[in-house]
Structures are given as C-alpha cells and as structure tokens.
C-alpha positions as CSV (number, residue, x, y, z in Angstrom):
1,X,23.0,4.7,-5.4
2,X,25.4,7.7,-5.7
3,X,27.3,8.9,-2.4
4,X,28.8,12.4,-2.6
5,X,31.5,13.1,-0.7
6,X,33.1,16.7,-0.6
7,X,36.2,17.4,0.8
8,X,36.9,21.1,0.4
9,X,39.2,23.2,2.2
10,X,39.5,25.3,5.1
11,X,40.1,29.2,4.7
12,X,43.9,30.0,4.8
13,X,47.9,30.1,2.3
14,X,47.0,31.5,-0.2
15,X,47.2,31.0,-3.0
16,X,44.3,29.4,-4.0
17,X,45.1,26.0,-5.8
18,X,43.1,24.5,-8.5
19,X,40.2,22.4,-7.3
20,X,39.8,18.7,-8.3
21,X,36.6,16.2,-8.7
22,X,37.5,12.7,-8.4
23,X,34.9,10.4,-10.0
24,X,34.5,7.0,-8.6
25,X,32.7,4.2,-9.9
26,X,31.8,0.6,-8.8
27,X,31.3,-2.0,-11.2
28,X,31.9,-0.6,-14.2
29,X,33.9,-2.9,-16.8
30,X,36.2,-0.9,-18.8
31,X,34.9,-2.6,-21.9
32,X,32.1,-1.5,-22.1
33,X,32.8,2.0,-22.2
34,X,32.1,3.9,-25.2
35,X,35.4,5.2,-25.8
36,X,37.1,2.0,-24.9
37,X,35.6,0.4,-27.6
38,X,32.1,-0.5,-27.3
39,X,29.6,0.1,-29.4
40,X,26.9,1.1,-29.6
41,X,28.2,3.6,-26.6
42,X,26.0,3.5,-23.5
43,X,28.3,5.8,-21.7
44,X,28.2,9.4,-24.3
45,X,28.7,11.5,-21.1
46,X,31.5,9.3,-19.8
47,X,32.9,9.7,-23.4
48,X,32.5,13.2,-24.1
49,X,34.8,13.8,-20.6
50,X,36.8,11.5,-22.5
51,X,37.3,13.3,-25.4
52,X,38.2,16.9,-23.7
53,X,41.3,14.8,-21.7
54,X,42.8,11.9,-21.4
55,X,42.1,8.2,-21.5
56,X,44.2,5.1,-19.9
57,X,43.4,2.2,-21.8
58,X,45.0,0.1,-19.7
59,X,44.2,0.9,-16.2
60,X,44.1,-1.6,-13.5
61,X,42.7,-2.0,-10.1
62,X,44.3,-3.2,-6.9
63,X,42.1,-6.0,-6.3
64,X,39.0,-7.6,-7.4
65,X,37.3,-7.2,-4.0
66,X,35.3,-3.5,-4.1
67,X,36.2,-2.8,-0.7
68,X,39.8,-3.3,-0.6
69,X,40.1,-2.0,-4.4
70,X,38.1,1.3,-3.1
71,X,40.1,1.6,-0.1
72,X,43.1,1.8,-2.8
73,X,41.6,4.8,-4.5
74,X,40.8,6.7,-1.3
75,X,44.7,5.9,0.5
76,X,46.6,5.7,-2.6
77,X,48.7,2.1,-1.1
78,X,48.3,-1.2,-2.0
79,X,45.8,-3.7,-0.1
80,X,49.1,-5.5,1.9
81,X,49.8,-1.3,2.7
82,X,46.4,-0.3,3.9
83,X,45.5,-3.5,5.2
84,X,41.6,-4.1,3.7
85,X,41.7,-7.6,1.8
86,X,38.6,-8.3,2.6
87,X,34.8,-6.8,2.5
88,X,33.8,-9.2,5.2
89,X,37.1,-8.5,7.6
90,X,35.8,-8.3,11.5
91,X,38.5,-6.1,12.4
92,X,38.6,-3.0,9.7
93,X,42.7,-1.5,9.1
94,X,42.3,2.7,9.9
95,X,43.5,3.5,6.5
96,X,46.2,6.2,6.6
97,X,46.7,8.0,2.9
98,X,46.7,10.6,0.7
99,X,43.1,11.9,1.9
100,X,44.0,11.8,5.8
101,X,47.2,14.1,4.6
102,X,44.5,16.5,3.5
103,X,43.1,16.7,6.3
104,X,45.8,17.1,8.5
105,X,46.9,20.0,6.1
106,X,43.9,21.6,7.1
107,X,40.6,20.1,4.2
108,X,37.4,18.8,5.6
109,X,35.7,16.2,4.3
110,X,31.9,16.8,4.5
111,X,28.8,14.0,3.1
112,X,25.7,13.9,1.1
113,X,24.0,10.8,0.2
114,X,21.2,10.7,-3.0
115,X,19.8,7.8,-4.6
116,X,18.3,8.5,-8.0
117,X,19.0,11.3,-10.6
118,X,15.3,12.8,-10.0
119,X,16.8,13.6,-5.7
120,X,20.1,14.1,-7.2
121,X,22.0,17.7,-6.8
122,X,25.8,18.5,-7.0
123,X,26.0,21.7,-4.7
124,X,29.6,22.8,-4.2
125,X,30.6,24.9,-1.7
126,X,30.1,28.5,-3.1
127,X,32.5,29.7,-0.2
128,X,36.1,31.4,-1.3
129,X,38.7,29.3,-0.4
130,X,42.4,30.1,-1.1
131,X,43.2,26.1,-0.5
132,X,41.2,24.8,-3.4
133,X,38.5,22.1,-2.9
134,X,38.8,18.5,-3.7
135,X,35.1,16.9,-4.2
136,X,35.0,13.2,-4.7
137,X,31.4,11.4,-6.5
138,X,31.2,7.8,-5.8
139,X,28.6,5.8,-7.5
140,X,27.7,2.5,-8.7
141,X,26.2,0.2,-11.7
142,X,23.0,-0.4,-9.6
143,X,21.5,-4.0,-11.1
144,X,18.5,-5.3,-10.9
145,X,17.7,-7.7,-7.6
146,X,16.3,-11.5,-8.5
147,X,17.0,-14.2,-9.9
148,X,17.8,-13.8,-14.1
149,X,17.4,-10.4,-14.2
150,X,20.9,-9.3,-14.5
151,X,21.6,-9.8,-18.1
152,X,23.7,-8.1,-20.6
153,X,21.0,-5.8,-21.5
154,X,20.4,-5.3,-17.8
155,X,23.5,-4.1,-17.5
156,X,23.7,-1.9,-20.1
157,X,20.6,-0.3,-19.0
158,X,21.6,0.1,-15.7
159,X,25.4,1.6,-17.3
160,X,23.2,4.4,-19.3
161,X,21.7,5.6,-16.2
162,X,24.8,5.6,-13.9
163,X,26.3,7.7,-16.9
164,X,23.5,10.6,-17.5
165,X,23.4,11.3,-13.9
166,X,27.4,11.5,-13.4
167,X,27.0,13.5,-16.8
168,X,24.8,16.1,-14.8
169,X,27.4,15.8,-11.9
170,X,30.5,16.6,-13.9
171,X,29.0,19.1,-16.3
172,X,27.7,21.0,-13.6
173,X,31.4,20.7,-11.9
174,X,32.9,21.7,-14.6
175,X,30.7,25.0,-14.9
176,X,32.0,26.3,-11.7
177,X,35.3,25.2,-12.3
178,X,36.8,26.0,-15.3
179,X,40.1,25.4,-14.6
180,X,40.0,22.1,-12.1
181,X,41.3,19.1,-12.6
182,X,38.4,15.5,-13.3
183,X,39.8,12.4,-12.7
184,X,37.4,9.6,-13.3
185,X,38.0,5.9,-12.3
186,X,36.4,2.5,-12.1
187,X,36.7,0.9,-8.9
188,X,36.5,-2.7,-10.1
189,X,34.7,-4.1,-13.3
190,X,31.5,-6.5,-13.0
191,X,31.2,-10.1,-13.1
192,X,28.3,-9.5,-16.3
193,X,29.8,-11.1,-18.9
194,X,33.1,-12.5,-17.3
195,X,34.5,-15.4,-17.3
196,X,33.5,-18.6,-14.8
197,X,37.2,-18.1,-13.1
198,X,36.6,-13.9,-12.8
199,X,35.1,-14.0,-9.1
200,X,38.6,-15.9,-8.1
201,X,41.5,-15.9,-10.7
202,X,42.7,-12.3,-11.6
203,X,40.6,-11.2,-14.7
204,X,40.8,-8.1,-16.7
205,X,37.2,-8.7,-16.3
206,X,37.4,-7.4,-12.4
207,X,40.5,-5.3,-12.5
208,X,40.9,-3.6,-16.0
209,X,38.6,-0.3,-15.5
210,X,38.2,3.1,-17.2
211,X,40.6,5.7,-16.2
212,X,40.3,9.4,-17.6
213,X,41.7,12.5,-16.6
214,X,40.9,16.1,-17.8
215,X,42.1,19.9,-16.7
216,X,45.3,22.4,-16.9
217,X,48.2,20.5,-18.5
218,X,46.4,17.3,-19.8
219,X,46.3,16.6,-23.4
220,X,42.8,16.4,-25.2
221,X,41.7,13.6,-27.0
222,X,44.7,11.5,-26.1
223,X,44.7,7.6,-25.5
224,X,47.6,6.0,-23.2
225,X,48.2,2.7,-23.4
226,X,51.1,1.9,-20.4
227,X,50.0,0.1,-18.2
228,X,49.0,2.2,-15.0
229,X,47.2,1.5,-11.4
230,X,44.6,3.0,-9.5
231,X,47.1,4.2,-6.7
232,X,48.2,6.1,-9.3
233,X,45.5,8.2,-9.1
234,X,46.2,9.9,-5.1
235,X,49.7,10.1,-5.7
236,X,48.1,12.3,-8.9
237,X,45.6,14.4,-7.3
238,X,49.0,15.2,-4.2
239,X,51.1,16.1,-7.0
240,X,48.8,18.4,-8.5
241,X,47.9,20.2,-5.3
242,X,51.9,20.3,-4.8
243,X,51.7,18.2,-1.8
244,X,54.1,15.1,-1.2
245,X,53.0,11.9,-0.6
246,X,55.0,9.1,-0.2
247,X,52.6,6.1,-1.5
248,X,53.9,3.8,-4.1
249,X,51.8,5.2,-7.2
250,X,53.3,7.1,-9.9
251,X,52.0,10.3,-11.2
252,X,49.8,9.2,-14.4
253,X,51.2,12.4,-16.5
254,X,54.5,10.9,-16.0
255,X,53.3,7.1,-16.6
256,X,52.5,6.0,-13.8
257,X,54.0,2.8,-11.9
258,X,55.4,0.3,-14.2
259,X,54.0,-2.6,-12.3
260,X,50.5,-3.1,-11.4
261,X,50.1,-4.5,-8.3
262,X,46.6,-6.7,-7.8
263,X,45.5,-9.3,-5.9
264,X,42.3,-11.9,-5.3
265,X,41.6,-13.3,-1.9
266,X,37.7,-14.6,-2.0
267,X,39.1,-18.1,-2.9
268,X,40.8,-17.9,1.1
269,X,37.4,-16.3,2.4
270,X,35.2,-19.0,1.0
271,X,38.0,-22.4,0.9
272,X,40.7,-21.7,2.7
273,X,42.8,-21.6,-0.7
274,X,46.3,-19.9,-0.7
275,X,45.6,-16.1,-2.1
276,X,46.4,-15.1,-5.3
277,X,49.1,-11.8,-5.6
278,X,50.4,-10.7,-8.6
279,X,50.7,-7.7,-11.0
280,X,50.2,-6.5,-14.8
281,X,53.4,-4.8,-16.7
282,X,53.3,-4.0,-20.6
283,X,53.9,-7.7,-21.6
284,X,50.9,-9.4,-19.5
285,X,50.6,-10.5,-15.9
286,X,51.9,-12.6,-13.4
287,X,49.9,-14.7,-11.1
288,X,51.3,-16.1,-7.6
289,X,49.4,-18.8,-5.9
290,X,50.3,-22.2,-4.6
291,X,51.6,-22.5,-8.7
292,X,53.1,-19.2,-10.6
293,X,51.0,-18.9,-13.8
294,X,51.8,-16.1,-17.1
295,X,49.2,-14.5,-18.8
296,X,50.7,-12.7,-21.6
297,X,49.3,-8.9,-23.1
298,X,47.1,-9.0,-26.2
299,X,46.7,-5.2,-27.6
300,X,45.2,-3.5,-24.8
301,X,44.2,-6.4,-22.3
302,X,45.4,-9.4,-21.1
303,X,44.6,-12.7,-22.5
304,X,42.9,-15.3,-20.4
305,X,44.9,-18.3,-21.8
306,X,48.2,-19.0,-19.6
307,X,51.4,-19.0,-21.6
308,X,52.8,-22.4,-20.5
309,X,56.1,-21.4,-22.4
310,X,57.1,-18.7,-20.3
311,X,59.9,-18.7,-17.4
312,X,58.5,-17.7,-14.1
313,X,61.7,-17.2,-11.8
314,X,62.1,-13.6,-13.4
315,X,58.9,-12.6,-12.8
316,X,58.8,-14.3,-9.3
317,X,61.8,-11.9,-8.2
318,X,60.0,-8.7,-10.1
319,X,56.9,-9.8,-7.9
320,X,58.8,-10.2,-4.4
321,X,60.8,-6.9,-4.9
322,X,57.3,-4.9,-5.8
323,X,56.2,-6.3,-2.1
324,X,59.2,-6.0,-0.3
325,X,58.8,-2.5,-1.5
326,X,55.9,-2.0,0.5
327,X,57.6,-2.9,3.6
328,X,54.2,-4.2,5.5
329,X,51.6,-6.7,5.1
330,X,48.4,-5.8,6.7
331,X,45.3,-7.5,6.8
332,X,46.2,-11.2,6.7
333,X,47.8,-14.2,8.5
334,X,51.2,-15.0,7.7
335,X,49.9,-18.4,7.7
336,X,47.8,-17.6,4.3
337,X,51.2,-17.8,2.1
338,X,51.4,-21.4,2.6
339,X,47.9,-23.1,2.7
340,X,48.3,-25.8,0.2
341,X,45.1,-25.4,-1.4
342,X,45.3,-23.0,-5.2
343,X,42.9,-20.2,-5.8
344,X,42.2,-21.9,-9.5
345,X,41.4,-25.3,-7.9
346,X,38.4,-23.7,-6.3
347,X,36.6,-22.1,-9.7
348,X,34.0,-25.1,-9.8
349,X,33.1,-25.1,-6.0
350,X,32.7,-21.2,-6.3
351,X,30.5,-21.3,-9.2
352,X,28.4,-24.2,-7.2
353,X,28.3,-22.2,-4.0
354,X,27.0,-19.2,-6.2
355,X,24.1,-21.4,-7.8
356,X,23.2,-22.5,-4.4
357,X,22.8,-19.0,-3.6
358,X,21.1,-18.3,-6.5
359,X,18.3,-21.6,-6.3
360,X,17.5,-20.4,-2.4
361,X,17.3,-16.8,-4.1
362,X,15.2,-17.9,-6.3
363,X,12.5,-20.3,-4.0
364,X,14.0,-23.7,-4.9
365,X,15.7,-25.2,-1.6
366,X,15.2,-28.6,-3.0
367,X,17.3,-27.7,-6.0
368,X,20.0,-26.0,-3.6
369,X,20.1,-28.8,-1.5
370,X,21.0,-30.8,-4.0
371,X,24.0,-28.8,-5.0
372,X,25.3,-28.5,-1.5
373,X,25.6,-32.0,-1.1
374,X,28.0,-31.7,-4.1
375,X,29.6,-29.4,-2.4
376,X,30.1,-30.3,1.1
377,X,31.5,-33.6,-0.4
378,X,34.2,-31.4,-2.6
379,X,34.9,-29.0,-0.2
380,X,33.5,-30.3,3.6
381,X,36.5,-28.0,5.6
382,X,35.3,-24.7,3.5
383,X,34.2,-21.7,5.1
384,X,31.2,-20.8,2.8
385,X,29.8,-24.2,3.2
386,X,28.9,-24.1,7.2
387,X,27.9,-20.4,6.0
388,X,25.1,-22.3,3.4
389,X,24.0,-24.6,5.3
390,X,22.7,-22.1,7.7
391,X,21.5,-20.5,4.7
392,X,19.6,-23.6,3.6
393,X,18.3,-24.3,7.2
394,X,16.7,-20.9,7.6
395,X,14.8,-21.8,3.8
396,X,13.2,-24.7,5.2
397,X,9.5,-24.7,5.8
C-alpha cells in the first residue's frame, strides 16, 4: 500500500524556494538495502538515488513502534515531545511540528491514496507557486498474510516491488524538478530476520534504517557514517526552506544530533514491564530499563552482545540530560518509570504470546491453548493475556 501525501504551497513571497520529496518507508531494514551492503541488491532504484546523493549508514529511528517512530518523521520531536508511544494509545497526542509550521506559513497539505504500481500515478501540482512544494510518499514492505508465508525470500520479494514503484515515483519527481531536494527514510526496520529480543529490546534490527538525501549542495556518491536520527530529517527539510524550527534534530549536512534518541514500550503494552529509553552515539548504545545495559558499536551497527565491562553512571547522566532537554513527557504515566518488571525479562512471554497468535492464525486452538496456559502461569497480571484469551474464546467451535 502506498499513501501520497502532497503538501504544496499556496500562491504568495516570492521567491520561489526549491521544492522537496520526502520519501517514507515502513519496514524496510537498512540491511538489506543494496547500497548498504546487501547483495544481491533488491533495491537498484533505492540505490541509484543513492548513488546521485548521499547515504547515512548509520541512521536510526526514534522508536521501534511504526506509529510513534512515523509520527517522529512527520513532527521532527522525540516520542516523550510529541506524545505517541504507542499504536494502540486510546487518547492520540495532536502532534505539533515542523509540518503544522508549514501550514501555518501558508502550505496545504492535500491526499491520494493508491495501492499497487498498475493504479499508481505521481501527479504534482503543475500550478506556479513562488513558495515551493513539499510532497511527501509514504509506503510500506507489504508481506504476505498467513501463517509461514513471510520468509526471507518473501521479503525480499515483497522489497523489489516496494522499490520499482517508489523508483517510478522519484524518477518521475525528479523530472519535474530538477533542482529539488529527495530525502528518503526508513520509518522502522522489520522483525524478518531479527532477533527473538527485536519486538522488545532496542535492536538495530527495528531502529537502524536507510537514510539518503540528494539535491543542490549534497555531495554525490558520499557515505556518512555519524551517527544521525530521523528527527533529523524536519529540522533538515526547515532549514532548507530557510524556515526555523526549534525541534531537537540537527541538520544532517551539518551532522546531525550526536545522540540518538530511541525508545521501546510494547514490553509495558503487553506486561506491564518498565519501558525501555535509551539512545545510540558513535561508540554504541545505551539502554535504560529497570537495569542500565551497553551495547557497544561494531563498524556501522551496534552489536547485540552487552558489554558487561562498561561503566553506566556516565552514560546514565548523558541519557537524563538528552531528556531533560526535551522539557516534557507526553504520552505515558509517570508511574511507568518505576514498575519493577524489565523489558528483557519479558522476551520469552512475547515470543509465546506471538505463537499463540500465530497457532489461532493458523486453525490450531488446541495448540494455542496449550501455550497460553504457559503463559497465563508466567505472566497471569499481563495485559495481552486477558486480550488472548478472548482471542481463544472467539476460536472455539
């Protein structure tokens, strides 16, 4: 499924700024990416933008929930700034950002929805405008639905189609506008391939994605390896346009913010567990939970062993001044930052609640019942467990 969104200006100042197409993509792992270093590429379109701009190698989401990462892209704050921590949050935060500022400065933000490359047509707005136009393509790995049928090759399938129709999208944009600005990014990665702890513990699996910019002061062919963040990328597109924005993202031609601030919360949604807040800087990542862990940097990622040798309190302070700096903590309970109960301690009962899922996906209640029983033993006070057991009821015959 591909959403496009254009946001293009209204008639008036001149004179008329560059435009800018901001590429965003859902599930995409940054690893396999041609020009990140797989191979065989399934991405050539994705890598030939690559190769006219620039590429961040090490690039990192704000969380690894779609909804609050995405909501990062589109406001340019941080999840405790913004407020979405959650896809399942009753109550949705009105995000304020770097896209309402456009539109108080005068931009309209129109939409087109599409769903396969055969519907699909990127029609700008052929109109003069003295503004500029900022046009934003959203689209997604779209996997296969059923039980074993997402599989490495699956993926990769479904990775080659996503990329030959945002090929079309951005060649075409390009075309009409010699001279803008393309900034593609990856929203989050995909759990195809990760590891058991990804949907929980902060992975480079979920939060290392591709990040590539191309247009009027860029260099070609150029590979960055600081560490940057997707807020990054509004505080970017503001400083291009000339337009001040106050969010805490860096401008990536300048290098961006030197910590990377992420976070994981589907541990609290489905146990109750303390969340898990933390960032990525050039030497590897610190994790904040009921117990401080370090993951230290290995080339361009981070590796998933924690460094038991290394001294917390220093990055503990570096972690509490990046979120003082936000000032606000929208979104959750106070009462979150001290539930006893550690993100890491629930990998096993997520995995279980996931095959449960998966055997009533699949027709076999018996087998899921089974596993819940396991599971509402382990875990009897969590969330997802009074959510399965309606699940399981609504299977029977």
């Amino acid at each position: 499924m591909v959403w496009l969104l254009a946001l293009l200006s209204c008639t008036h100042a001149p004179p008329k700024a560059p435009s800018v197409l901001l590429v965003l993509i859902d599930g995409l792992r940054a690893d396999r990416v041609g020009v990140y270093g797989h191979l065989p590429s399934e991405t050539p379109m994705i890598d030939t933008i690559a190769a006219d701009g620039t590429v961040f190698t090490r690039a990192y989401a704000t969380s690894t929930d779609p909804a609050a990462a995405r909501a990062s892209l589109m406001s340019g704050y941080v999840p405790p700034q913004h407020g979405v921590r959650t896809a399942s949050q009753e109550h949705p935060i009105q995000l304020a950002g770097w896209v309402e500022q456009l539109g108080r400065a005068g931009w309209r933000l129109n939409k087109s929805n599409v769903s396969d490359i055969e519907k699909y047509s990127f029609e700008l707005d052929k109109s003069v405008t003295k503004v500029g136009n900022l046009d934003v393509l959203s689209g997604g790995v779209s996997l296969p639905e059923g039980p074993g049928k997402i599989t490495s090759r699956s993926y990769d399938q479904a990775v080659r189609s996503l990329d030959s129709i945002l090929g079309q999208a951005m060649s075409e944009w390009r075309r009409s506008n010699p001279d803008g600005w393309l900034v593609l990014a990856g929203v989050t990665g995909s759990l195809v391939g990760a590891r058991p702890e990804a949907r929980v513990v902060v992975t480079d699996d979920l939060i290392r994605v591709p990040l590539i910019i191309q247009g009027p002061g860029v260099e070609r062919g150029w590979e960055v390896a600081d560490v940057v963040s997707t807020v990054d990328v509004g505080s970017t597109i503001m400083a291009s346009l000339g337009m001040p924005f106050d969010g805490p993202g860096g401008v990536l031609m300048n290098g961006g913010v030197e910590y990377a601030y992420h976070e994981s919360v589907l541990a609290h949604e489905w146990f109750n567990a303390r969340p898990l807040v933390g960032y990525t800087g050039a030497h590897g990542r610190y994790i904040q939970g009921v117990h401080d862990r370090w993951y230290p940097a290995m080339d361009d990622s981070v590796w998933a062993v924690e460094d038991s040798e290394s001294e917390y309190p220093e990055a503990r302070q570096r972690l509490e001044a990046l979120r003082a700096l936000y000032g606000v903590n929208k979104g959750l309970d106070p009462e979150v930052w001290t539930l006893e109960v550690d993100a890491a301690e629930t990998v096993g009962w997520v995995s279980l609640a996931v095959k449960i899922r998966g055997a009533l996906a699949s027709g076999n209640p018996a087998a899921a019942r089974r596993m819940f029983e396991r599971l509402e033993k382990g875990a009897p006070q969590a969330k997802i467990v009074e959510k399965i057991r309606l699940e399981i009821g609504e299977s029977s015959p």
